[in-house]
C-alpha positions in Angstrom: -15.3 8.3 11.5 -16.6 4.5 11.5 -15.5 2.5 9.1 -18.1 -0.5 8.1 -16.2 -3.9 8.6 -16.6 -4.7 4.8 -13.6 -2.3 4.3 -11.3 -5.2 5.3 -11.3 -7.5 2.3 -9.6 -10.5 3.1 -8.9 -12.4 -0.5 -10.6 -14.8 -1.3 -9.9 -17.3 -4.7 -10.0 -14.9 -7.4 -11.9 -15.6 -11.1 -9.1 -14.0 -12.8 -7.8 -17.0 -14.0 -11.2 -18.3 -15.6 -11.2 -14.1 -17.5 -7.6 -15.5 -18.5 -8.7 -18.7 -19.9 -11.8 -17.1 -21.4 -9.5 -14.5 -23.2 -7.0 -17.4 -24.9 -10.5 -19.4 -25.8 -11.1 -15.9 -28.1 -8.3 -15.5 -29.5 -7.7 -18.9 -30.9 -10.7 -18.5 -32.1 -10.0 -15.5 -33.8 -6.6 -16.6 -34.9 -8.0 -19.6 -36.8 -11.0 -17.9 -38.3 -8.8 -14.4 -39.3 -5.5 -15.7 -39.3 -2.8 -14.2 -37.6 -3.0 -10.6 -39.1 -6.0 -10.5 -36.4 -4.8 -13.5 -33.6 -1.3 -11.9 -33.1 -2.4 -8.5 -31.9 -5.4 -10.1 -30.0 -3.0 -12.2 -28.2 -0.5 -9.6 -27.4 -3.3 -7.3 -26.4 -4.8 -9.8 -24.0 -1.6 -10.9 -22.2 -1.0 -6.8 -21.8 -4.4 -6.9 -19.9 -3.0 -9.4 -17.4 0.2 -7.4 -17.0 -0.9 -3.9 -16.8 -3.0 -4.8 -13.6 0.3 -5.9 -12.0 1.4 -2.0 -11.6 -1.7 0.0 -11.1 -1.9 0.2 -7.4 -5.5 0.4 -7.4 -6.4 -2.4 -9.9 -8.5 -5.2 -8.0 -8.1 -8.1 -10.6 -5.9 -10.1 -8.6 -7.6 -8.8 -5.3 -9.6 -6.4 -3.5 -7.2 -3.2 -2.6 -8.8 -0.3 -0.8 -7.7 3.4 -1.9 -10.1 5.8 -0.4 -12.4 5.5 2.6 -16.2 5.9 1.9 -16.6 9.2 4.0 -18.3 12.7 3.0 -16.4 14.7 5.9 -13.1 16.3 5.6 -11.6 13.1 7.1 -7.9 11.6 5.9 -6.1 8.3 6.6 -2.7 9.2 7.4 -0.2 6.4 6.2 3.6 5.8 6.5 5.8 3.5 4.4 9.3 1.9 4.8 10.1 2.9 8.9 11.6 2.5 11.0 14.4 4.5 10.7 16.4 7.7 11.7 13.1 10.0 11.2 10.5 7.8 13.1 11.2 9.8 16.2 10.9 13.1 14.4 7.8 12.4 12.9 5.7 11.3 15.7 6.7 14.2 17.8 5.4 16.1 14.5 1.9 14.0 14.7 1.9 14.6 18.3 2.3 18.5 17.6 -0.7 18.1 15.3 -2.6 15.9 17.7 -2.4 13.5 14.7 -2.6 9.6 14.3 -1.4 7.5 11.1 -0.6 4.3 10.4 2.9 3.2 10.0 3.9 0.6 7.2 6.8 -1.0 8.6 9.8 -3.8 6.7 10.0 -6.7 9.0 13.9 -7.1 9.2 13.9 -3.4 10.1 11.4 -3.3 12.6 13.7 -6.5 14.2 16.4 -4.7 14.2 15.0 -1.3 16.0 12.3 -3.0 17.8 12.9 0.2 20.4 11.1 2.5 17.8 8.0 0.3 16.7 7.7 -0.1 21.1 7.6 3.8 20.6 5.1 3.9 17.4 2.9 1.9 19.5 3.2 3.6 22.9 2.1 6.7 21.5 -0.6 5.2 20.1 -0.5 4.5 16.2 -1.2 1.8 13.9 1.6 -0.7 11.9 1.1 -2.5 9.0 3.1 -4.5 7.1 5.1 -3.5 4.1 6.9 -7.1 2.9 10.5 -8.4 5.1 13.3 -7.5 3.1 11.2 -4.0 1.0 12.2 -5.7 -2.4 11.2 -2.7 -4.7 12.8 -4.4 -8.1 11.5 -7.3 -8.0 7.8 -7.3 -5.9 6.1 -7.6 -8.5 7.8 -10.8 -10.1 8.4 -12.8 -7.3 7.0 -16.5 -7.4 4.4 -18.0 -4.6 6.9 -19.3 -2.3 9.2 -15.8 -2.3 6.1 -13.7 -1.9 4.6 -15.9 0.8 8.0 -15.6 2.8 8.0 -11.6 2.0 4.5 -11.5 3.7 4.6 -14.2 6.6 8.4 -13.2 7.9 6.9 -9.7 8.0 4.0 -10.5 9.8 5.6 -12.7 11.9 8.3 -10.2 12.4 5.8 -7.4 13.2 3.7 -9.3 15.4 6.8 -10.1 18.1 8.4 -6.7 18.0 5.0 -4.8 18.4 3.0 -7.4 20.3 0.3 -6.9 17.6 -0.3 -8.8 14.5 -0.7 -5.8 11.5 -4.4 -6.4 10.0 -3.3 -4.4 6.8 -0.5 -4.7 3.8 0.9 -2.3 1.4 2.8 -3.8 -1.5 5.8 -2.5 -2.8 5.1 0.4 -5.2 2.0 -1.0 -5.1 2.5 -3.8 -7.3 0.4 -6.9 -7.3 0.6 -10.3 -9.0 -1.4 -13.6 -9.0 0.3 -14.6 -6.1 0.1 -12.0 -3.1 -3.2 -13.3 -2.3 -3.1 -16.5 -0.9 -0.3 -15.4 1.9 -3.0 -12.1 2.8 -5.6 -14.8 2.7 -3.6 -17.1 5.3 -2.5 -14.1 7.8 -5.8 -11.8 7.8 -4.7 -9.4 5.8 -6.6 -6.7 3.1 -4.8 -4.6 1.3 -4.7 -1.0 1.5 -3.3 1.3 -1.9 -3.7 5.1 -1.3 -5.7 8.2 -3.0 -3.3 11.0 -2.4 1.1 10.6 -3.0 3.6 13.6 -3.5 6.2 10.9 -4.8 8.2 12.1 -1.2 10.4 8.7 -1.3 12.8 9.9 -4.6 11.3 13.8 -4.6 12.8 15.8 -1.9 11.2 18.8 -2.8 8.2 19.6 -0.3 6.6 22.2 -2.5 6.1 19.6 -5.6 5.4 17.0 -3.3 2.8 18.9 -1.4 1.2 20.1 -4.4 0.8 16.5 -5.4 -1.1 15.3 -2.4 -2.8 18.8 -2.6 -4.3 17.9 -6.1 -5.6 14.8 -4.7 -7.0 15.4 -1.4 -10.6 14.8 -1.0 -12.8 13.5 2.3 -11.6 9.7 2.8 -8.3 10.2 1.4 -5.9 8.0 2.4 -2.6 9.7 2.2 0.9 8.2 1.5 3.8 9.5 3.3 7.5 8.1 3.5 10.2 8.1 6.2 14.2 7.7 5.7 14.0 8.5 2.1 17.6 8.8 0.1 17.0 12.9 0.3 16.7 13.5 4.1 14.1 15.6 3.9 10.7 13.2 5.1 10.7 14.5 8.2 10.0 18.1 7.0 7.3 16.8 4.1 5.8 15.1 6.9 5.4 18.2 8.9 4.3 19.7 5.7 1.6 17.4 5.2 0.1 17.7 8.6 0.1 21.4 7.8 -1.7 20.8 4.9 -4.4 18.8 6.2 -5.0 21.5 8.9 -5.3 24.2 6.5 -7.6 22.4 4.9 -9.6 20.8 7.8 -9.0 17.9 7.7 -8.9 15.5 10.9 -6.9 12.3 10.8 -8.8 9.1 11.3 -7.7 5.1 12.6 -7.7 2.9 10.1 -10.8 0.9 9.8 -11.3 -2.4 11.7 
């Protein structure tokens, strides 16, 4: 499948802040024509629609995130998070059984320190993307502009020595967002990519649920997450799993777009 270029949203200065500033405008105006019976809840319920956005993977009021590819065939985007590790080996010889390609979201400080596996990724011929330095899953979603901007360019950085590519794509942490992940996509080239189809695999270990998960969701243009080197030991055999679905299915495994 060919993607159309537009898929690659690099952000650009967002008007969220001017909905923000719009939204306190209206409720002091409410507050001080209906009092605060009225002007407390409005408030309340106008910061929640600043914060909510921050864990719905595929809200776009911060930034453009892509979760599905515009395609009408039985086409998937394969995706990887949190490698390398112990099962990168095992799972491409499990893509290369399937004759499959996906697109692996790798931690910078990992890939540095197993730079022999990312060679490999790349050698047998898949994508990377980056997935923050240090994988900060507590905290992603709070950090400040300087934290997030060092999450994103050490990564990048990171990523671009060890594979002799630069990644053009970025997955947040769980998917999080906040006002300040754009700029740092903005200054490396980056669009960020969410997903259409999870089984949970990084804390569920059981392949049936987490098949029937991505199962429910699969539809042409998916874009499927995956994990490797979760807690449970068992991604290598939800991986396989996955690439069995897909086949049953017929489905064929796509590049990511450029």
């Amino acid at each position: 499948m060919s993607a159309p270029a537009t898929l690659h949203r690099i952000p650009r200065p967002g008007a969220w802040w001017a909905w923000l500033l719009l939204s306190q405008l209206a409720v002091a105006l409410l507050w001080w024509r209906l009092g605060w019976a009225w002007g407390l809840p409005a408030l309340a319920l106008s910061h929640l629609a600043f914060l909510l956005p921050v864990f719905l993977p595929r809200s776009p009021l911060y930034l453009p995130v892509l979760s599905r590819l515009p395609a009408d065939d039985r086409v998937a985007w394969l995706t990887i998070d949190d490698g390398p590790s112990d099962d990168t080996v095992a799972i491409l010889d499990a893509l290369d059984r399937h004759g499959a390609r996906a697109t692996f979201f790798l931690v910078g400080e990992r890939a540095r320190a197993r730079p022999a596996l990312v060679a490999e990724i790349r050698r047998r011929g898949h994508a990377i993307g980056n997935h923050t330095h240090t994988h900060p899953s507590a905290r992603f979603w709070a950090l400040g502009p300087r934290a997030m901007a060092a999450e994103i360019g050490q990564a990048q950085q990171a990523l671009a020595e060890v594979a002799g590519v630069a990644p053009r794509w970025f997955r947040s942490v769980a998917g999080h967002s906040n006002p300040f992940l754009a700029a740092p996509l903005r200054e490396h080239g980056l669009a960020r990519l969410a997903w259409t189809a999870r089984g949970y695999d990084a804390v569920d270990g059981d392949p049936v649920r987490v098949l029937q998960r991505i199962g429910r969701d699969l539809r042409p243009g998916a874009i499927v997450l995956l994990h490797e080197g979760a807690a449970h030991g068992r991604s290598v055999e939800i991986v396989e799993g996955a690439l069995c679905l897909l086949a049953e299915r017929g489905y064929a495994t796509v590049e990511p777009p450029q």
